[in-house]
C-alpha positions in Angstrom: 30.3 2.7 -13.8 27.5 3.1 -16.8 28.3 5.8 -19.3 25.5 7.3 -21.2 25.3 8.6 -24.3 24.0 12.4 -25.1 20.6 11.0 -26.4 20.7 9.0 -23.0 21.0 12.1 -21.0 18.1 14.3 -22.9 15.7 11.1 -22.8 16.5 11.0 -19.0 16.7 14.9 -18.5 12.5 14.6 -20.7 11.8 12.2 -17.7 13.1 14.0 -15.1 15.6 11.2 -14.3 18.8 12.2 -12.7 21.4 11.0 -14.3 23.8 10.7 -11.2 20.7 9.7 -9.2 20.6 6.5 -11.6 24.1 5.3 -12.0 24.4 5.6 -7.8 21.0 2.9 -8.0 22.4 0.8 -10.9 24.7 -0.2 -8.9 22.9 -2.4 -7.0 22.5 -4.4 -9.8 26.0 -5.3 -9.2 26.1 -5.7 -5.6 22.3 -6.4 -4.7 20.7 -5.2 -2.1 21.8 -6.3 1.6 19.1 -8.9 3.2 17.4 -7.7 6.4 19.3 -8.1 9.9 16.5 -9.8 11.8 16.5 -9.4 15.3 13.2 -11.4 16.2 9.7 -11.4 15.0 7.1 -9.6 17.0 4.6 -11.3 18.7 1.7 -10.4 20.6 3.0 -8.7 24.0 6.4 -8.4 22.5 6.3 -5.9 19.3 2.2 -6.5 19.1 0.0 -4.5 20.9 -3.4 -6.8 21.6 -5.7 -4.1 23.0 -8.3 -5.4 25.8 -11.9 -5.0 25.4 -12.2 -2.1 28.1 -9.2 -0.3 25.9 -10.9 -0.7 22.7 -14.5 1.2 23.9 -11.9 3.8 25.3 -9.9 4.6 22.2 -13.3 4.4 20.0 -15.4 6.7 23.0 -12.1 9.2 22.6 -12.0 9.1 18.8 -14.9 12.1 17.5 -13.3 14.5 20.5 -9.5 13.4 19.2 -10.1 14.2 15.6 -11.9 17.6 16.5 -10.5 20.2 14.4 -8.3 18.3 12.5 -7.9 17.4 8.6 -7.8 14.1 7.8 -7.2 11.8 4.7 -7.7 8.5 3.5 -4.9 7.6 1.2 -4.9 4.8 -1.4 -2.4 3.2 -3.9 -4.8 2.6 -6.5 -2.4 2.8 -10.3 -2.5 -1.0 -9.9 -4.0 -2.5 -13.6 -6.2 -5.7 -13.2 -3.6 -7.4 -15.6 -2.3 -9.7 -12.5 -5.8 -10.3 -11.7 -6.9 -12.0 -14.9 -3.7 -13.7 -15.7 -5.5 -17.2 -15.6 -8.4 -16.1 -17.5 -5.6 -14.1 -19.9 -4.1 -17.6 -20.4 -7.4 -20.1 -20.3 -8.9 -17.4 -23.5 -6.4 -19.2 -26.0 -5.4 -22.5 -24.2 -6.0 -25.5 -26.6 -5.1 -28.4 -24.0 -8.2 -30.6 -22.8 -7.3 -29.3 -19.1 -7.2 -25.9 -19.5 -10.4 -26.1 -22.0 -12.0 -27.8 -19.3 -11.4 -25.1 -16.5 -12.4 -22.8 -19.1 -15.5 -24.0 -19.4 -16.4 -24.4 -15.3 -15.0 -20.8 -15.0 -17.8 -19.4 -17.5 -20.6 -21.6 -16.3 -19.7 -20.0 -12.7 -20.0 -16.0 -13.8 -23.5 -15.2 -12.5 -21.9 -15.7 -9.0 -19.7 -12.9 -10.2 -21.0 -8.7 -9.7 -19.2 -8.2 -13.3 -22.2 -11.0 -14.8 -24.1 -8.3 -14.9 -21.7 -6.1 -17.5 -20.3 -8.6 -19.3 -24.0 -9.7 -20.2 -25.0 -5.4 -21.4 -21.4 -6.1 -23.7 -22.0 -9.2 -25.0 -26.1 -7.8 -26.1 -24.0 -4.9 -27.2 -21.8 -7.4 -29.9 -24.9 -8.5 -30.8 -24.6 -11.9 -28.4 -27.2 -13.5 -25.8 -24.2 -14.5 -22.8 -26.6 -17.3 -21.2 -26.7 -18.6 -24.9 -22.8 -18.9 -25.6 -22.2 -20.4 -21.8 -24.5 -22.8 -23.0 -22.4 -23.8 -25.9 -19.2 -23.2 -23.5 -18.2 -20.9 -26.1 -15.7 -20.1 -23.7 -13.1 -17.8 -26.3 -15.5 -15.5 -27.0 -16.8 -14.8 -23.6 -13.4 -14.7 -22.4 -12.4 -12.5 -25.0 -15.5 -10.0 -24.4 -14.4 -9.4 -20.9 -10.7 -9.0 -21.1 -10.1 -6.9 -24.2 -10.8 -4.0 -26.0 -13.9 -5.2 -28.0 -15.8 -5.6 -24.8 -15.0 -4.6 -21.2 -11.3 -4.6 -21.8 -10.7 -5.4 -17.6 -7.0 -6.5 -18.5 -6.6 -2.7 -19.8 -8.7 -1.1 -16.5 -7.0 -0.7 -12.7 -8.7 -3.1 -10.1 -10.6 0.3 -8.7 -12.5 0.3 -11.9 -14.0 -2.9 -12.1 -17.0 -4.5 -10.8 -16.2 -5.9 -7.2 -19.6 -6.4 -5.6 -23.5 -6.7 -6.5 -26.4 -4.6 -4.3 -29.6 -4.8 -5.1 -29.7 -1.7 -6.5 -26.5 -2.2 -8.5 -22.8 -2.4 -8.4 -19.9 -0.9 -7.1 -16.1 -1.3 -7.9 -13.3 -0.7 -5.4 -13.0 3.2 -5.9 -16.9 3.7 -5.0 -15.9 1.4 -1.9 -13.7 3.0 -0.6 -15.7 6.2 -0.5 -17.9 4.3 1.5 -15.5 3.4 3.6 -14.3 7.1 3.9 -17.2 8.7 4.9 -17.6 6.1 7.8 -14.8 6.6 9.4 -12.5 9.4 7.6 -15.1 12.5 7.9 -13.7 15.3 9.4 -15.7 17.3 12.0 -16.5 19.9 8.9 -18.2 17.1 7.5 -15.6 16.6 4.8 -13.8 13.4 3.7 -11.0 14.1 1.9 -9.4 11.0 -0.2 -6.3 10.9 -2.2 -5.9 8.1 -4.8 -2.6 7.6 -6.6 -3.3 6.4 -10.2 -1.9 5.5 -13.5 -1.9 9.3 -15.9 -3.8 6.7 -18.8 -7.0 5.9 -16.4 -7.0 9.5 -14.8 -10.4 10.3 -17.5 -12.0 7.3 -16.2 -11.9 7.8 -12.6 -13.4 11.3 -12.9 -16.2 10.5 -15.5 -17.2 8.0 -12.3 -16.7 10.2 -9.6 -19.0 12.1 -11.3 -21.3 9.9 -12.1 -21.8 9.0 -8.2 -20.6 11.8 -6.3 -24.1 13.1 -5.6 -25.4 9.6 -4.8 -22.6 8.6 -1.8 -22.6 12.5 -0.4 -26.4 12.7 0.0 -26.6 8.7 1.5 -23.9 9.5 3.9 -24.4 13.2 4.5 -21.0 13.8 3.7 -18.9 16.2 1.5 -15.9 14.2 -0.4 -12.8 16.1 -1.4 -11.6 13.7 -3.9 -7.9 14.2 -5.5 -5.3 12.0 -7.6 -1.7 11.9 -8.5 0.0 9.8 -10.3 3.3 8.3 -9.5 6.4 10.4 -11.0 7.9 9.0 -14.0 11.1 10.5 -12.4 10.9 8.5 -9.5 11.1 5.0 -11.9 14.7 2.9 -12.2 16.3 1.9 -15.2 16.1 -1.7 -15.9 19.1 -4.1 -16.8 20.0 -7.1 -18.9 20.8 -10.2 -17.6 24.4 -9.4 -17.4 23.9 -6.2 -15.6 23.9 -3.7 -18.6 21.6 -1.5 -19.1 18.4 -2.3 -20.8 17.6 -0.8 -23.6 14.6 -1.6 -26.4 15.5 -2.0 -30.4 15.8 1.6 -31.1 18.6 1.8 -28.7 16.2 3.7 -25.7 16.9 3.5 -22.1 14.0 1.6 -21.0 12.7 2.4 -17.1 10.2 0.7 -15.3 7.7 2.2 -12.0 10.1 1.5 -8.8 7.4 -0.2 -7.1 5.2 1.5 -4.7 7.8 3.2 -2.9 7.8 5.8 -5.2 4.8 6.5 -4.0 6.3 8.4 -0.7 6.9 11.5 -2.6 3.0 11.9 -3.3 2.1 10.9 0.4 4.7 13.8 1.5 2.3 16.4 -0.9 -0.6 15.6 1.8 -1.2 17.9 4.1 -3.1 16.5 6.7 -3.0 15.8 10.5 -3.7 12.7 10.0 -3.9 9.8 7.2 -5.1 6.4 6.2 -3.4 4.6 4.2 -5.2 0.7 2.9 -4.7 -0.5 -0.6 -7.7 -0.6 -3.5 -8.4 -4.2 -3.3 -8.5 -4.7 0.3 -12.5 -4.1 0.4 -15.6 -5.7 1.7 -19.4 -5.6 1.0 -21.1 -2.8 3.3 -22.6 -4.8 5.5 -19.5 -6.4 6.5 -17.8 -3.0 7.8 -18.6 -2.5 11.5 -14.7 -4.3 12.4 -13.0 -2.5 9.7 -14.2 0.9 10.8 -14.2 0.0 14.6 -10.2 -0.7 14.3 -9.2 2.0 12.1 -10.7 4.5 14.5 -9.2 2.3 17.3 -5.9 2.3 15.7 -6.2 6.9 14.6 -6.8 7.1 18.1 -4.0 5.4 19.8 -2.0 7.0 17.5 -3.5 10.7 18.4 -3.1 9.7 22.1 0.4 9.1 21.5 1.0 12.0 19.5 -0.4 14.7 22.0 2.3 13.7 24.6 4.8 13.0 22.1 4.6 16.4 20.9 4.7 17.9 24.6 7.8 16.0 25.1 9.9 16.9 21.5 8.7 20.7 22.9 10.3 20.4 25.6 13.2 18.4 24.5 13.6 21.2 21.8 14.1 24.0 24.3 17.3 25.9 24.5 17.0 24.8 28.3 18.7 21.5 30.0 16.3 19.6 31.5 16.8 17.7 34.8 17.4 13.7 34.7 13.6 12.9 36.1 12.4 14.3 32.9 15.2 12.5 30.6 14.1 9.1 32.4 10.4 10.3 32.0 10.6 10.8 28.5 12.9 7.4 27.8 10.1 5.1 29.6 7.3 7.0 27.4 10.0 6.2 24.5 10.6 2.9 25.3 7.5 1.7 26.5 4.9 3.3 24.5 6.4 4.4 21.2 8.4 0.7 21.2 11.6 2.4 20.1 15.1 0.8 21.7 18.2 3.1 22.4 21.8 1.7 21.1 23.4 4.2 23.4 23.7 3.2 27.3 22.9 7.0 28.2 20.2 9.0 26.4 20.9 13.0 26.0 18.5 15.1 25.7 19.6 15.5 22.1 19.8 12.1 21.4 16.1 11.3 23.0 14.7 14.5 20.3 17.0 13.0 17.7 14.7 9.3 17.8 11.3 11.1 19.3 11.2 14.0 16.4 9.7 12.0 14.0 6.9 10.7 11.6 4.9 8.3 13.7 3.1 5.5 12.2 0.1 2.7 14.0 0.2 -0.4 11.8 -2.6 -2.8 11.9 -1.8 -6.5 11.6 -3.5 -9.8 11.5 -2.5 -13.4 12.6 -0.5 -15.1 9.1 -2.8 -17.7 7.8 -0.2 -18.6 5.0 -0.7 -14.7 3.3 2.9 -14.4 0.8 3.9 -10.9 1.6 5.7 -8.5 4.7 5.5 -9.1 8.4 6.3 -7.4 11.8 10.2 -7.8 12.7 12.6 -6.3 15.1 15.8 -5.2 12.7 19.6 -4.3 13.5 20.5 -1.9 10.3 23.9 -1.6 9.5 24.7 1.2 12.5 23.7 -1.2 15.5 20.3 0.4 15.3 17.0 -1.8 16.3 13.4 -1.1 15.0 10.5 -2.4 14.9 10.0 -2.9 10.7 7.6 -4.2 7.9 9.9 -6.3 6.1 8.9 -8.7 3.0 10.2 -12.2 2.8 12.4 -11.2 -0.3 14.2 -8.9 2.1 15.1 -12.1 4.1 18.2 -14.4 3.5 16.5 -18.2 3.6 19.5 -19.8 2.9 20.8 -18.2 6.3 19.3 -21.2 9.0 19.2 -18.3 12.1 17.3 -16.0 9.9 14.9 -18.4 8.7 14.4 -19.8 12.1 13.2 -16.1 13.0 11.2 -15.7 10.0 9.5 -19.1 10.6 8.3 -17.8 14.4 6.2 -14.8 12.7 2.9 -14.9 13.8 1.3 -11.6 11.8 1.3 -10.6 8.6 1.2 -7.0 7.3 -2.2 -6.0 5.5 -1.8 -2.7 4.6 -3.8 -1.2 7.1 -1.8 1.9 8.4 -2.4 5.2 10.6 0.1 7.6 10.3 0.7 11.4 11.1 4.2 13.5 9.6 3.1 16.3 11.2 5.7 18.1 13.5 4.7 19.4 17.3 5.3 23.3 15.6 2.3 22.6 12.8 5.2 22.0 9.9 5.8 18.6 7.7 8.4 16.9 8.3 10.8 15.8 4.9 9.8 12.2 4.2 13.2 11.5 2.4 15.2 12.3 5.3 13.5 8.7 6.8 13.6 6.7 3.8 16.8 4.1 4.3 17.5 3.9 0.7 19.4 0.5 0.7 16.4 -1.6 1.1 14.9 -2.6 -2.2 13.8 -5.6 -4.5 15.4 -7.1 -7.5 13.0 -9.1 -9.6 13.4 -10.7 -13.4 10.6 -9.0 -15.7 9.9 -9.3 -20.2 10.1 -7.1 -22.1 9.3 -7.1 -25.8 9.8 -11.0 -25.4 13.6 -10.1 -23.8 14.2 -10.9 -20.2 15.0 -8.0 -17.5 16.2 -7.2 -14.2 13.6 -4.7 -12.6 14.7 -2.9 -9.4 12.0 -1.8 -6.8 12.9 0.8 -4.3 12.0 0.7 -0.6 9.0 0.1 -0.5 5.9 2.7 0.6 5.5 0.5 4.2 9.3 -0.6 4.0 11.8 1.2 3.4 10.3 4.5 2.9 8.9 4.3 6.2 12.1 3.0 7.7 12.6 5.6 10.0 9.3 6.1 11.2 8.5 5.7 15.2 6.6 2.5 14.2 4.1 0.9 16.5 2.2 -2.5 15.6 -1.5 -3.5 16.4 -3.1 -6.3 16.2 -6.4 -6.8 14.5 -9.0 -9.0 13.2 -8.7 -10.9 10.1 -11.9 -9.9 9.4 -10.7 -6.5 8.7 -8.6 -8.0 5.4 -10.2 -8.9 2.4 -7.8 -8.5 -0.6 -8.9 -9.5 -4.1 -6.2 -10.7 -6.0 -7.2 -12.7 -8.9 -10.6 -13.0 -10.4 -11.5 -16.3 -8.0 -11.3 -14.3 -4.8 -14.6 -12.1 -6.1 -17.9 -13.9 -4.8 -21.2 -11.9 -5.5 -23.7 -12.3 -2.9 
């Protein structure tokens, strides 16, 4: 077991670490994590709900008269910097090999097909620079250097929902202003509101407000809509300490405990602070141009409205399952088909109480969107056994899975949908309360990846994550929907201006 020293526990008690809280999760840096019990992978008719045509125009007819009277909120992890993003470019700027000089030079003489042209042309005129000039000398370092650091754009410094994305004709719009478009087409309350929650980074908090309101005004008069707009950032107290190589742990040349953001789990605690009847959760780079929408809006009102439909009996059935009352045997059977069959959730016991049938109904309920895997790196839909004999339906990410085990990469190699971030979900209770999100998290799911620091390598632990772990618990249903509907930008070559 760590020790830590009295400058160890005010640093941590500053942060708002917990000092037991910490030791119990450094421990996994000794034992690891245990790999993901997979069961099978879901398929469509068999975990995947493929909705027919008729469905679809039902859910989407139902959808205005579903959300009537109720709050909702669009949701979006959006602390992410654009570091990842311009890694390449990050490592082309000083290259001095004849390959890398050479893609270099192709990338600059391709930038007009890029929306951020447009600004890194106003910077370079601002250094005193003519940018069609220096492509034409494939000065390639300065250009480079103008758009990644602080003497220009600085985009290595900015989050991805900063940063020019796309080109309009009457200008250009980054990831944040997208996804107020999105909001307002499909997250606008009956009162006319669209309320959206971003979670960013504390440094880039003044940024995202001087834009906001910049074009507030703009979107809310184009779309006749009033946005709520809020942030939070993720809580330093919620980060892990880091290790050495030898499981120690890490600390920087002063001697400080250093701590690093636990991955986007973390990020439960500031979904839990939402009060809402209903929220949409899809990451910041996962937009498209405008006219591009009409699937993406379609299937996240398809998806809010199964989910709603669902809800209303659900909560008629944890009401009655919550009364002081036995009910008779037609009603337990009732409830276990609606359970089985509809919510997707399997019993480990061969007969279902009526405590034990409000013990896996009373809960957080969750519609997940998912598209056919075209080779995406990432989570997919699979049916897990956790370590109590339990089976669920759960996102899990192939670093979750054992590979060397042949039966559980068999199972991993039938998965025929990938996760895309595209989630409906609803932690409202039947009674109007919220339920606690950390009573669903299964805290020993996580990540264990090798990090620098300072030069110095690191063990970094990530918690279970936002869609993983966190949401273990969670009555889970999976939907299947059009790959049109995902368009993540990920590094600088998937951005194509029109």
């Amino acid at each position: 077991m760590i020790q830590f020293t009295e400058k160890d526990l005010v640093y941590m008690q500053k942060r708002g670490n917990d000092p037991d809280k910490v030791k119990s999760q450094f421990q996994y840096f000794h034992t690891g994590f245990d790999f993901a019990n997979l069961q099978k992978a879901a398929t469509v008719g068999d975990g995947i709900i493929r909705f027919t045509e008729e469905k679809k125009r039902s859910l989407l007819d139902q959808y205005d008269q579903l959300i009537a009277g109720k709050t909702i909120c669009k949701f979006v992890p959006a602390s992410g910097a654009a570091s990842r993003m311009f890694k390449d470019l990050v490592n082309l700027h000083t290259a001095t090999d004849a390959a890398s000089q050479k893609k270099a030079t192709v990338f600059i003489h391709s930038l007009r097909q890029y929306a951020l042209y447009d600004e890194l042309e106003t910077a370079m005129q601002n250094l005193g620079y003519n940018l069609s000039d220096e492509i034409e000398q494939n000065n390639y370092p300065l250009i480079l250097g103008t758009l990644l650091y602080d003497k220009g754009l600085n985009y290595t410094f900015l989050p991805k929902a900063l940063l020019a994305f796309h080109r309009y004709a009457h200008g250009l719009r980054t990831p944040f202003e997208e996804h107020l478009v999105e909001g307002a087409m499909y997250a606008q309350g009956s009162d006319g509101i669209c309320h959206i929650h971003f979670t960013i980074s504390e440094q880039h908090e003044p940024y995202f407000r001087e834009l906001l309101q910049k074009i507030r005004e703009h979107y809310e008069e184009r779309f006749h809509v009033k946005y709520d707009v809020t942030f939070s950032q993720q809580l330093s107290s919620g980060d892990t300490l880091a290790a050495t190589t030898d499981n120690q742990p890490f600390r920087d040349t002063e001697g400080n405990l250093i701590f690093r953001p636990a991955g986007h789990g973390a990020l439960i605690e500031n979904l839990a602070k939402i009060k809402a009847d209903l929220i949409f959760i899809k990451n910041i780079d996962n937009v498209r141009y405008e006219d591009e929408l009409e699937d993406t809006i379609s299937y996240k009102k398809i998806l809010a409205a199964h989910l709603l439909t669902l809800q209303k009996q659900l909560f008629q059935y944890v009401e009655l399952l919550s009364s002081h009352e036995e009910i008779s045997n037609e009603q337990l059977t009732e409830i276990k088909y609606f359970a089985e069959n509809e919510l997707q959730l399997s019993f480990p016991h061969k007969q279902e109480t009526q405590a034990i049938l409000l013990q896996y109904l009373n809960r957080p309920i969750r519609v997940c969107g998912m598209v056919k895997n075209e080779g995406e790196p990432g989570g997919g839909p699979f049916l897990v056994k956790n370590e109590n004999g339990e089976i669920s339906w759960q996102i899990i990410e192939s670093a979750q899975i054992n590979l060397a085990d042949e039966s559980q990469k068999s199972v991993f190699q039938q998965s025929t949908h990938f996760n895309p971030v595209d989630l409906v979900c609803s932690f409202r209770q039947y009674n109007g309360d919220y339920f606690n999100l950390d009573e669903f998290v299964d805290e020993h799911t996580g990540f264990i990846s090798s990090k620098s620091f300072e030069g110095q390598t690191l063990r970094a632990m990530e918690l279970p994550g936002l869609w993983n772990g966190a949401m273990a618990k969670w009555i889970t249903i999976f939907v299947e929907v059009p790959l049109s509907t995902f368009h993540p930008i990920k590094t600088i070559y998937d951005l194509e201006a029109k």
